[in-house]
C-alpha positions in Angstrom: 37.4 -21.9 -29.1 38.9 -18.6 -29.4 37.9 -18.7 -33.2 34.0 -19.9 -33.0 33.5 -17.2 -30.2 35.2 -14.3 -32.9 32.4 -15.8 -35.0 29.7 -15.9 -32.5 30.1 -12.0 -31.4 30.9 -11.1 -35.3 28.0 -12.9 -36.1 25.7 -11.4 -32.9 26.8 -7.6 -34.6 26.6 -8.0 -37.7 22.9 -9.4 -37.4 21.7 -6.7 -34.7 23.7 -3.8 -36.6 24.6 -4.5 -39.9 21.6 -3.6 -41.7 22.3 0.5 -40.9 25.5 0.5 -42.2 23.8 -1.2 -44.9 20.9 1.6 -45.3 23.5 4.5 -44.7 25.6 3.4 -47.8 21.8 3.2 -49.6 22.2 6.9 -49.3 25.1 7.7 -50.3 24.7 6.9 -54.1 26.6 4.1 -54.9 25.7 2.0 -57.4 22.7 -0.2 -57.1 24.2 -3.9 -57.9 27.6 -2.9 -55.5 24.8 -2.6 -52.9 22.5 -5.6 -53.7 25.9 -7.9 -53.6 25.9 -6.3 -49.9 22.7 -6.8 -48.6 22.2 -10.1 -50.0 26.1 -11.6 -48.9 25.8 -9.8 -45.9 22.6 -12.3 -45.3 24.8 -15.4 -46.0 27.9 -14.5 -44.5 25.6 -14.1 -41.0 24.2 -17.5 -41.8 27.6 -18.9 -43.2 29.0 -17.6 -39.6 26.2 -19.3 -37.6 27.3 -22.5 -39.3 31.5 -22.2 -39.0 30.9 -21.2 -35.2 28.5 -24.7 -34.8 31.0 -26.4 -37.0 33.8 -25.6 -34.8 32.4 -25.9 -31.4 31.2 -29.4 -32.6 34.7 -30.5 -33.2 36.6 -31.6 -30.0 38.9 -29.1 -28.2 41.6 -31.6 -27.7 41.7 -35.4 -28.2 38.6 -36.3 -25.9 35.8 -36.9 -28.2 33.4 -35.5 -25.3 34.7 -32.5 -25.7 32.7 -31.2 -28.5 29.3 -29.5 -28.3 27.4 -33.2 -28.6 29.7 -34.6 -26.5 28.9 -31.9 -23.8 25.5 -31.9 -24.6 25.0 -35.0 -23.9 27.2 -34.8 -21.1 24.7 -32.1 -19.7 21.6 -34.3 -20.8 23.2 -37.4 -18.7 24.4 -35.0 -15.7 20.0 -33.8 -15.5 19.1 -37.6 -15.5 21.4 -38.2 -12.6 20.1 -35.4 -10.7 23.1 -33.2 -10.6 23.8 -29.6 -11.9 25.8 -29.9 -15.3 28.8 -27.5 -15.8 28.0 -24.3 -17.5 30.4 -26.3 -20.6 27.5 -28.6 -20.5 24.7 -26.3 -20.3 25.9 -24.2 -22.7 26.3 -26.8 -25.4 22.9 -28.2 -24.7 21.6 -24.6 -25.1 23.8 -24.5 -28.8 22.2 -28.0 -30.0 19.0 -26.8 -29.2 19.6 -23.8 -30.8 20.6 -25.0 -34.0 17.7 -28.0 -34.2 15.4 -24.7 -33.8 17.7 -22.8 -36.7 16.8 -25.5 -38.7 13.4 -26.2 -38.2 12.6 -22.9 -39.0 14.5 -22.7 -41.6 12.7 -25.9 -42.8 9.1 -24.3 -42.2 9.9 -20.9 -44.0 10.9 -23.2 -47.2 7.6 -25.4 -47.2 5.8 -22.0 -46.5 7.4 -20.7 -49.6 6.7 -23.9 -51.9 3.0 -24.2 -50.5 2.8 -20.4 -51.8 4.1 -21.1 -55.0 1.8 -24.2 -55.8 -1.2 -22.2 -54.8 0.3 -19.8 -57.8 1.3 -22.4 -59.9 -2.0 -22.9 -61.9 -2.3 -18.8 -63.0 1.4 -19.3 -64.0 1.4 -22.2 -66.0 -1.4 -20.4 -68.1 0.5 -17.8 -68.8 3.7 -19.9 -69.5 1.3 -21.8 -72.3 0.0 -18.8 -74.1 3.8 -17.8 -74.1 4.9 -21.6 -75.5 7.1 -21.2 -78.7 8.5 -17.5 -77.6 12.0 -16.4 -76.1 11.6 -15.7 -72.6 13.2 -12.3 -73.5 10.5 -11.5 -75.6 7.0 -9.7 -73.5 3.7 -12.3 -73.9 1.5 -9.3 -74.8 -1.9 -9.1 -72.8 -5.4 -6.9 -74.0 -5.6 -4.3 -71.1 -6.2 -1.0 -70.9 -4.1 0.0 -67.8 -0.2 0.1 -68.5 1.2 -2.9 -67.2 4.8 -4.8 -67.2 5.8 -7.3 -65.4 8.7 -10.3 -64.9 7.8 -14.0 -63.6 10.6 -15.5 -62.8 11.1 -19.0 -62.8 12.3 -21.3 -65.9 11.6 -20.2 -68.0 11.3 -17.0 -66.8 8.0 -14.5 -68.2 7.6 -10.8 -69.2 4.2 -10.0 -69.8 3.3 -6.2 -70.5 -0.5 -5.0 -71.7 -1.3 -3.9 -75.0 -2.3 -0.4 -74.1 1.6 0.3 -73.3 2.1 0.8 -77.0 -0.4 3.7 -77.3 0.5 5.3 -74.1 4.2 5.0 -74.5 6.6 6.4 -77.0 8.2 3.1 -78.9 11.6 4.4 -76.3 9.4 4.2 -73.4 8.5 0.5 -74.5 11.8 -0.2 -75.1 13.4 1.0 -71.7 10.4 -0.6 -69.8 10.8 -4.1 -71.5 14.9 -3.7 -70.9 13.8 -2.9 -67.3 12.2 -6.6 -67.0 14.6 -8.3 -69.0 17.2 -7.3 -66.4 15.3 -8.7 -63.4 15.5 -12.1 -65.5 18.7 -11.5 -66.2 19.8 -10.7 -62.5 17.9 -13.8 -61.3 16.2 -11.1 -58.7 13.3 -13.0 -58.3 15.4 -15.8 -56.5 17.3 -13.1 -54.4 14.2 -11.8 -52.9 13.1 -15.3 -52.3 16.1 -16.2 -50.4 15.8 -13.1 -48.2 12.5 -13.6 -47.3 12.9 -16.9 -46.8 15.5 -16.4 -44.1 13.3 -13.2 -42.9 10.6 -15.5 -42.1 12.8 -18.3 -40.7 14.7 -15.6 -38.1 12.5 -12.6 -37.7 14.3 -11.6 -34.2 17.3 -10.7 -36.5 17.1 -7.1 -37.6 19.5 -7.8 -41.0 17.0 -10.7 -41.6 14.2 -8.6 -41.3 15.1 -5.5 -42.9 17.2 -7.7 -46.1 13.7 -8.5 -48.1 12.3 -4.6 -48.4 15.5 -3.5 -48.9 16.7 -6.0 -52.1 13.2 -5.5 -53.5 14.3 -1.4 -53.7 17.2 -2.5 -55.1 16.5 -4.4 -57.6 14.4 -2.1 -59.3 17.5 0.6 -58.8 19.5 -1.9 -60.7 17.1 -2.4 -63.2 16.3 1.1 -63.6 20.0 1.4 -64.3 20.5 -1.3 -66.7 17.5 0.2 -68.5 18.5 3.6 -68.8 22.3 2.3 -70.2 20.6 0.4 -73.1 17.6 2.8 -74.0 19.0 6.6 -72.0 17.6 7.8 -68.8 14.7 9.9 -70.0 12.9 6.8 -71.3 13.2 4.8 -68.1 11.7 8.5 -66.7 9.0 8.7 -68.7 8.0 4.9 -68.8 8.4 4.8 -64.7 5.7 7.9 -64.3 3.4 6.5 -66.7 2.8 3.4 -64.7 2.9 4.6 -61.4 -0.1 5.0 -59.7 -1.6 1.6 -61.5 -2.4 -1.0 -59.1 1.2 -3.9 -58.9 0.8 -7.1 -60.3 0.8 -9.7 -58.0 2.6 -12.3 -59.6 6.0 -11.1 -60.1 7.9 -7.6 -60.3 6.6 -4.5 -61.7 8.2 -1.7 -62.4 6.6 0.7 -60.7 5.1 0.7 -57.2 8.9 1.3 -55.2 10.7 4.0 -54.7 9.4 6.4 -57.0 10.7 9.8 -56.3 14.1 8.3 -55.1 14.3 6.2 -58.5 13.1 9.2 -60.9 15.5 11.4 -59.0 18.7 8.8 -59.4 17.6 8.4 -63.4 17.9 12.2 -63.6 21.5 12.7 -61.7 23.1 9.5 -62.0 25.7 8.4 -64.6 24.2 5.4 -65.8 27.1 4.8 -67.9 29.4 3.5 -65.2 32.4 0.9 -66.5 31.4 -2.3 -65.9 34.7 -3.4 -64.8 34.0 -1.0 -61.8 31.2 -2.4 -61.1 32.3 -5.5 -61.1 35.5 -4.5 -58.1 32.4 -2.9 -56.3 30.5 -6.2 -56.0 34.1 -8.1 -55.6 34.7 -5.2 -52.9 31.2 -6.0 -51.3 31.5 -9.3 -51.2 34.6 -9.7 -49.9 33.2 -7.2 -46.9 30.0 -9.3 -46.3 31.3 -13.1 -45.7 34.4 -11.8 -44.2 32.9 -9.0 -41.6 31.4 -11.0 -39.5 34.9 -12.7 -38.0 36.6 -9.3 -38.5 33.6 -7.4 -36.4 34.2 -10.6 -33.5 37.7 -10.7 -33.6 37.8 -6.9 -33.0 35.6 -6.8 -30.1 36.9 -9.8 -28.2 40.5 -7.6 -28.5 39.0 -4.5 -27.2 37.4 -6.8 -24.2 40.4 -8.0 -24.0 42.3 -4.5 -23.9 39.4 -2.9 -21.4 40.1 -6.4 -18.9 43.9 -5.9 -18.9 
């Protein structure tokens, strides 16, 4: 018991505070991908949590099979039908299987949501994928338009489409960095990561990590790609390819590069070292990751001893 209600008060701050801890490290420089692993593990680990503390108050507290949250649901269910006042055991195990049957059917509606989104897409995608039949999804499906335009579509496979004109109003650099910039959206799967967040953001939109998680990885991943850019083709490419196609209208369809963050992004590009180790980046993400699934018993277990402390 002591264990699933660590995880339930973890859980409960983490959800209602975790997302400014989240933004205040957004600030602080660090490395875009370091901070994506956060936000988006941070999301799991609170669902993760939510599980683990159903998991365990499901299982009995001792021998009695009654004692676990159906047991006492029901319990509370057959104690109402009798006309007597269940225990607060009772009632408050009735209250947690209701609570997770509502978890779940909103969890359930967010996903058909997002498929009946993605069907009503499905015919302006599938034309695309055709004129791009035969080609490597890393190479662009070049469209006749005379605004600048790139763009990923994830997916499998996944798409990059850019427009025409981006080769007369772009230095060949500039069209280098901006197709590098797409190619790492494929390559970081970044269209599924948003989908995940929003998913859960429209599922539990009383939670403010849930809520604030899908703006928040769609600024990153553009940071990330911004940075994976600028280490294959130099900074000053991304720069210049980033302020030529701001202002245009975003696609609709998938990720642009521009349209996010512009100042903050040009700014980073001009400051940053792009050329970080990767084996640092990878302890960052280890380091974040670690952080995310386990905070959320850390964070419970903390407060239940300083209760504890305050009682005594």
């Amino acid at each position: 018991m002591t264990a699933a209600l660590a995880l339930l008060v973890g859980g409960m701050v983490v959800g209602v505070h975790g997302h400014r801890t989240l933004l205040w490290l957004a600030d602080r420089r660090i490395d875009p991908t370091v901070l994506l692993t956060g936000w988006l593990l941070s999301t799991v680990g609170l669902v993760v949590s939510a599980v683990a503390t159903i998991s365990l108050l499901a299982l009995p507290a001792d021998e009695h099979p009654a004692s676990g949250i159906f047991g006492l649901a029901g319990g509370c269910w057959t104690a109402i039908s009798s006309g007597n006042v269940p225990g607060w055991r009772e009632a408050f195990a009735a209250l947690g299987v209701v609570g997770s049957v509502a978890i779940l059917f909103r969890l359930g509606w967010a996903v058909r949501a997002r498929l009946r989104r993605r069907r009503e897409r499905a015919p302006h995608l599938e034309q695309l994928r055709l004129l791009a039949a035969g080609s490597s999804p890393a190479d662009p499906l070049w469209v006749r338009d005379n605004r600048p335009l790139a763009m990923s579509i994830g997916g499998r496979p996944g798409l990059i489409v850019m427009s025409d004109s981006l080769r007369n109003q772009l230095t060949p650099a500039a069209v280098a960095a901006t197709l590098e910039h797409e190619r790492a959206h494929l390559r970081g799967r970044h269209h599924a990561l948003i989908a995940v967040v929003e998913v859960l953001a429209a599922a539990l939109p009383v939670v403010p990590l849930l809520r604030a998680a899908p703006s928040a990885i769609k600024d990153l991943v553009e940071l990330a790609a911004d940075a994976e850019a600028a280490r294959r083709c130099g900074p000053a490419a991304v720069r210049e390819a980033l302020g030529r196609l701001t202002g245009h209208p975003a696609p609709a369809l998938g990720l642009g590069m521009a349209g996010r963050l512009t100042q903050t992004r040009l700014s980073r590009l001009s400051a940053d070292r792009v050329g970080d180790h990767r084996a640092m980046r990878l302890a960052g993400c280890a380091a974040a990751a670690l952080t995310a699934l386990l905070l959320p018993g850390a964070a419970g277990w903390l407060a239940l001893n300083v209760v504890g402390c305050v009682v005594t």
